[in-house]
Rosetta silent file (secondary structure, phi, psi, omega in degrees, C-alpha in Angstrom):
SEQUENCE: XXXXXXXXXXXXXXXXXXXXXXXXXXXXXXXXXXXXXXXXXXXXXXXXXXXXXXXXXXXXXXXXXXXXXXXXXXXXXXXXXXXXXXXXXX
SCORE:     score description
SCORE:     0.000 S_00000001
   1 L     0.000  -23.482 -171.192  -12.903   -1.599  -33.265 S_00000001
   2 H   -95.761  -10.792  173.838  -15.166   -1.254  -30.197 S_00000001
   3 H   -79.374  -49.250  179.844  -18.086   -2.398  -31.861 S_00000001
   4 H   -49.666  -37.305  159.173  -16.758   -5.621  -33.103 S_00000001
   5 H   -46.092  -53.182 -165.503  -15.389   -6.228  -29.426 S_00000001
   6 H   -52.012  -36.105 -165.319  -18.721   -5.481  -27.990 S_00000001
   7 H   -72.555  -53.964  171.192  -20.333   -7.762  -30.591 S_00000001
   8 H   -57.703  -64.268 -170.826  -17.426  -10.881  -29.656 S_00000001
   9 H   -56.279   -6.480 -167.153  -17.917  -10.482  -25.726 S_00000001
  10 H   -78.589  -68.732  175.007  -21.885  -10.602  -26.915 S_00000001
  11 H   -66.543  -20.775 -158.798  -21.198  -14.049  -28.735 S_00000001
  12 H   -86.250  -31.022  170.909  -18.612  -15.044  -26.936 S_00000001
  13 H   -93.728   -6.380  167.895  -21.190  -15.243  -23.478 S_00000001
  14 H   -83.532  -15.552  163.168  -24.092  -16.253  -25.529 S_00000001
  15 H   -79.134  -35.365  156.501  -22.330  -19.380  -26.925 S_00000001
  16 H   -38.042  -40.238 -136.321  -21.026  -20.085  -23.976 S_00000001
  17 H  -115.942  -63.578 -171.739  -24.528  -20.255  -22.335 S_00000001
  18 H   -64.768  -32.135 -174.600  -25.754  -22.466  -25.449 S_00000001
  19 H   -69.356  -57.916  146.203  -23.134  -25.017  -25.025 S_00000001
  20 H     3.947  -85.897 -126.173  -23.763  -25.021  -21.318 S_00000001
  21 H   -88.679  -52.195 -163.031  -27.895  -25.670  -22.006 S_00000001
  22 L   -54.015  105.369 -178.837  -27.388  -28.365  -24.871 S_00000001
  23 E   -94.343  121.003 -174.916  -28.796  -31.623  -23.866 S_00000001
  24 E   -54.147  131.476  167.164  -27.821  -34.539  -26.501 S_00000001
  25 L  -119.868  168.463 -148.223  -30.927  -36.654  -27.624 S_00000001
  26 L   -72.373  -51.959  158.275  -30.480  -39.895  -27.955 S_00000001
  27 L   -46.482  -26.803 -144.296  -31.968  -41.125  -31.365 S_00000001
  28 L  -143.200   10.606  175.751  -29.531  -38.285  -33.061 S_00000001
  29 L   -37.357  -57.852 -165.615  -26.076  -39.228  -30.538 S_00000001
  30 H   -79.372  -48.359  161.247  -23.951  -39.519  -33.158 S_00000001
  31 H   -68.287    7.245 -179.294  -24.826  -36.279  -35.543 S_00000001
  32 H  -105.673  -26.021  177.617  -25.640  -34.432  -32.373 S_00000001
  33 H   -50.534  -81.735 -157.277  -21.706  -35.575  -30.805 S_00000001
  34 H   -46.284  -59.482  145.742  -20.425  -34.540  -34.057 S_00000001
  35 H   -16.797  -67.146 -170.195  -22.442  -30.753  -34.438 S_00000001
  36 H   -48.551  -54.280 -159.124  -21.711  -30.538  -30.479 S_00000001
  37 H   -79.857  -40.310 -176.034  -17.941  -31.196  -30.970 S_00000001
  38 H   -94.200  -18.705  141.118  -17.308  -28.699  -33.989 S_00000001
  39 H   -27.878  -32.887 -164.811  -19.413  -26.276  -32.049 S_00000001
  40 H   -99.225  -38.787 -176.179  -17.019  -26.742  -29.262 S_00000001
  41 H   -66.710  -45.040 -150.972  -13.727  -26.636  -31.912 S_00000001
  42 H   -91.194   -0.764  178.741  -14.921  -23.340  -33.426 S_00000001
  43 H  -108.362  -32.020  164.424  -15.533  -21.385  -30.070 S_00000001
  44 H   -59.614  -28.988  178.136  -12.023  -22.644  -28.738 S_00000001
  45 H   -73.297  -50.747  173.499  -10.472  -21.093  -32.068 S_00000001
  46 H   -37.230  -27.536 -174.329  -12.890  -17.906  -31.750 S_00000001
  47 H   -78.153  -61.571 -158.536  -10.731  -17.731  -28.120 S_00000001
  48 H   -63.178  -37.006  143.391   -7.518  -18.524  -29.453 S_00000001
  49 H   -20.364  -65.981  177.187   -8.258  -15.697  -32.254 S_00000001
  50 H   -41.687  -73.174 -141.357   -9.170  -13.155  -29.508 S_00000001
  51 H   -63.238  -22.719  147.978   -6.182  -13.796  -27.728 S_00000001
  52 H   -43.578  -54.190 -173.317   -4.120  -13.102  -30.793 S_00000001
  53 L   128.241  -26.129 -179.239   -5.587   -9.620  -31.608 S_00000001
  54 L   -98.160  136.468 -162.257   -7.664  -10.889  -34.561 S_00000001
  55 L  -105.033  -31.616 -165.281  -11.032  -10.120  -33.767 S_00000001
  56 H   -64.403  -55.923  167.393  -12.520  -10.278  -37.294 S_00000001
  57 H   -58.312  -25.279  171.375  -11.540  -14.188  -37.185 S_00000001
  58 H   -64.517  -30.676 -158.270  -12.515  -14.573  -33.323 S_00000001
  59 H   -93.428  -25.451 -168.418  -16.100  -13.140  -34.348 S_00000001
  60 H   -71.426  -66.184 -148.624  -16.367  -15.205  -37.743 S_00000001
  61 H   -60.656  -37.344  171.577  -15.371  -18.295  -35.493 S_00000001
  62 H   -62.740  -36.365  176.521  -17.816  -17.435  -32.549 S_00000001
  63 H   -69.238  -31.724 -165.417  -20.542  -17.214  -35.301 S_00000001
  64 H   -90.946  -31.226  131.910  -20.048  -20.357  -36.888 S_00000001
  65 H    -8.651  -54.976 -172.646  -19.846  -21.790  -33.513 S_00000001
  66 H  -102.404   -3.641  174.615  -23.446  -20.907  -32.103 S_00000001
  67 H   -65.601  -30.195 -176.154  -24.706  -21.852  -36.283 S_00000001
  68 H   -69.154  -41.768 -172.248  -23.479  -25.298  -35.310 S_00000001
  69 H   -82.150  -40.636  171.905  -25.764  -25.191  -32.069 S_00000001
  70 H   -40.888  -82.216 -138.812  -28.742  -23.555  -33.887 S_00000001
  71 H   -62.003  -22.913 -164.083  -28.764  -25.866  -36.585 S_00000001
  72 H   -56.492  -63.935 -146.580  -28.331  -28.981  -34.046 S_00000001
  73 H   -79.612    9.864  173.539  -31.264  -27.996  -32.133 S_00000001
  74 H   -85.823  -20.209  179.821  -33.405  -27.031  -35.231 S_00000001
  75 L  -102.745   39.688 -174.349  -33.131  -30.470  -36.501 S_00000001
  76 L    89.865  -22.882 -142.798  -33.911  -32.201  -33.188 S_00000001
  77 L   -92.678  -25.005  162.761  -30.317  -33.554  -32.326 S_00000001
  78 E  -107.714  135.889 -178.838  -30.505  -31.083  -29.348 S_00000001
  79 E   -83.937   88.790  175.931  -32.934  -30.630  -26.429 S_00000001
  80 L  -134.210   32.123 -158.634  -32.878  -27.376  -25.691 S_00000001
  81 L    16.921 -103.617 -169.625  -36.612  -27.004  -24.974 S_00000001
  82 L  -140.537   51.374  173.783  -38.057  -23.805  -26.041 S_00000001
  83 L   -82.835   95.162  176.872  -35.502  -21.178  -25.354 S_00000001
  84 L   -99.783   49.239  171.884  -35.277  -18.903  -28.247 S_00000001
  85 L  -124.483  -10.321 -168.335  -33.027  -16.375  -26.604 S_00000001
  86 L  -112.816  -23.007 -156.642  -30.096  -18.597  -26.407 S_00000001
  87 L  -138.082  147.900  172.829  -31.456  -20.950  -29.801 S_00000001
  88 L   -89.541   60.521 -154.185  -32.889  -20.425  -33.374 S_00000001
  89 L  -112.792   -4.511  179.209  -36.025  -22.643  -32.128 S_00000001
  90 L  -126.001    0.000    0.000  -39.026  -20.896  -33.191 S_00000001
């Protein structure tokens, strides 16, 4: 049980951090909104999850969260210049 906490407070400030960082480019607005926005849906459930007690669903939801920002900024749609500690960018 304490690793899977350790691992959610892990994701849960490293997603945080990515949403923060993500700058929208322009050419890609509408598939970068859309990415951005269920990025943003799936780390409010990962919360809402927590505060329940189920962690196994907070941690799926926190993952699939920052997958949403990776993939955005591997295909361009995000600016997130060449941080690959916070991003899947290199």
């Amino acid at each position: 049980m304490q690793q899977i906490q350790q691992k959610l407070a892990k994701y849960f400030e490293l997603t945080s951090k990515a949403i923060e960082k993500v700058k929208i480019v322009e050419e890609h607005r509408k598939q970068a909104e859309d990415l951005l926005d269920l990025a943003k849906r799936y780390f409010s459930d990962a919360k809402h999850f927590e505060s329940k007690g189920d962690l196994v669903n907070a941690y799926g939801a926190v993952v699939y969260a920052h997958a949403f920002l990776d993939a955005g900024a591997r295909l361009g749609f995000f600016d997130v210049g060449s941080d690959n500690k916070l991003f899947m960018v290199d």
